[in-house]
C-alpha positions as CSV (number, residue, x, y, z in Angstrom):
1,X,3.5,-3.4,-3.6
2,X,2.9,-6.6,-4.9
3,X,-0.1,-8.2,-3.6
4,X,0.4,-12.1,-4.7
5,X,-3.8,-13.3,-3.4
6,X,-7.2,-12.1,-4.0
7,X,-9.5,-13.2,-1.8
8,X,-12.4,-11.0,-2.9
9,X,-12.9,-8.6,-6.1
10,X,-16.3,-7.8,-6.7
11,X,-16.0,-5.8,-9.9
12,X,-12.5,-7.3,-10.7
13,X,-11.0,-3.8,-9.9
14,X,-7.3,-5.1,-8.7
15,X,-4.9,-5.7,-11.5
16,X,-2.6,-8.4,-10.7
17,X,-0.4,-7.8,-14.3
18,X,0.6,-4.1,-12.9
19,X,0.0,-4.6,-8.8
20,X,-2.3,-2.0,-9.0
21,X,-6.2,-1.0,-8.3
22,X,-8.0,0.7,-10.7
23,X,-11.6,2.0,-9.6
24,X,-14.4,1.1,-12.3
25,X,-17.2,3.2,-10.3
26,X,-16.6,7.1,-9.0
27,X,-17.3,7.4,-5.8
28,X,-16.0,7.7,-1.8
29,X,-13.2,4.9,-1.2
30,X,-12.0,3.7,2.0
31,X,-7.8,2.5,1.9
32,X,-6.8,0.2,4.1
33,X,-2.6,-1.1,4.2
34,X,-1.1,-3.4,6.5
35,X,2.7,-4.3,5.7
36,X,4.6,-6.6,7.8
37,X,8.6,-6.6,6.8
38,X,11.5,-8.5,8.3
39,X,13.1,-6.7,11.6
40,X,14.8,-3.6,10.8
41,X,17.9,-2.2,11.9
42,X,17.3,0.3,14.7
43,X,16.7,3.8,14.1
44,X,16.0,2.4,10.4
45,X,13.1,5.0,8.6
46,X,10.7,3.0,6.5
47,X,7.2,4.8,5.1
48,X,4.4,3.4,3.3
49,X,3.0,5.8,0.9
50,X,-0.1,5.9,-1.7
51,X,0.9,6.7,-5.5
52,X,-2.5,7.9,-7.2
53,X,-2.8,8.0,-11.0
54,X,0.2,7.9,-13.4
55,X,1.0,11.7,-12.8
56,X,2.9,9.5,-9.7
57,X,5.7,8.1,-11.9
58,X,8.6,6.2,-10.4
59,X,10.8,8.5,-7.5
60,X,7.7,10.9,-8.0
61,X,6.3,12.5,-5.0
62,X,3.7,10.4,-3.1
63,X,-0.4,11.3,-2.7
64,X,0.0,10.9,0.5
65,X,2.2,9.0,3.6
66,X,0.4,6.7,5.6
67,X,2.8,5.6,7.9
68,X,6.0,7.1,8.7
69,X,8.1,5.2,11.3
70,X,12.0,4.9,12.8
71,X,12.1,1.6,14.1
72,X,14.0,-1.5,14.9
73,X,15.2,-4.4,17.1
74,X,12.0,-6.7,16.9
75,X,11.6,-10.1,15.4
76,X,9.2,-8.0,12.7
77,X,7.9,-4.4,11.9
78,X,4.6,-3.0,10.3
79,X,3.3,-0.3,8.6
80,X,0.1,0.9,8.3
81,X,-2.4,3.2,7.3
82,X,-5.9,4.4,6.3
83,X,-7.2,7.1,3.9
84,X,-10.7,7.8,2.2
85,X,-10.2,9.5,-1.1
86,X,-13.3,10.2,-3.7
87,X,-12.3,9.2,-6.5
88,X,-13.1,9.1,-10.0
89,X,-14.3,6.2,-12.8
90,X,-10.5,4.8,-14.0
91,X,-8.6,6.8,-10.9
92,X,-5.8,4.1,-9.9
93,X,-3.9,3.5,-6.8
94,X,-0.2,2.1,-5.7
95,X,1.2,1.4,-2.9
96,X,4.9,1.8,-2.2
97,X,7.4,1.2,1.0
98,X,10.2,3.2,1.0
99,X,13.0,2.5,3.4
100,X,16.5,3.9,4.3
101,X,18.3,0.3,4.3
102,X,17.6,-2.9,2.7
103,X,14.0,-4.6,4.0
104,X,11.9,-7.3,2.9
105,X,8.6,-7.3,3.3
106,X,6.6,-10.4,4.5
107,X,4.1,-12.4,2.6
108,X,1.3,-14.6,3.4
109,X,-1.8,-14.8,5.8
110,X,-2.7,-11.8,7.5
111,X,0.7,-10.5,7.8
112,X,0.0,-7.6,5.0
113,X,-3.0,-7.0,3.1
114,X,-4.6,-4.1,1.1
115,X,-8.1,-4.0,1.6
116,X,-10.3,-1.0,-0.4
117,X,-14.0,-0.7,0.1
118,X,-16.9,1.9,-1.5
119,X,-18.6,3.8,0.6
């Protein structure tokens, strides 16, 4: 997932070269995803997933599903999902959208965001 904007990094953890956040501190970590795409055809499966570490290479297995929908017929669709993970020092997380037919997924304001905080 590419995440284009950074409104707030406090320990620069999010790298925007590799669309990816890499914890710098071990600890308990809450996930938050919200991914808007354009209107799907109906009956259409899309699922947002979490990729941890780079034992998840590409068509790997994800950590974990956060959203798992068959949708369709509206101007837009979402996905979304929490998780809290401990993690360790240098642990990294992706997040992917797979989906059965071709989708595009919508950028800007509040439409899809990733938000991680420490607990």
């Amino acid at each position: 997932m590419n995440f284009n904007q950074i409104s707030y990094d406090e320990l620069t953890e999010f790298e925007a070269t590799g669309n990816r956040w890499r914890a710098k501190q071990a600890g308990k970590y809450r996930i938050q995803a919200y991914i808007s795409t354009d209107s799907q055809v109906d009956g259409n499966r899309t699922r947002l997933a979490l990729h941890m570490n780079d034992e998840q290479v590409a068509g790997s297995s994800a950590y974990a599903y956060l959203d798992d929908r068959v949708i369709g017929g509206l101007n837009y669709s979402a996905l979304s999902g929490t998780i809290e993970l401990k993690l360790e020092a240098d642990s990294f997380i992706d997040i992917r959208v797979f989906s059965q037919n071709k989708t595009d997924i919508l950028p800007g304001g509040g439409l899809t965001y990733l938000t991680i905080s420490r607990r």
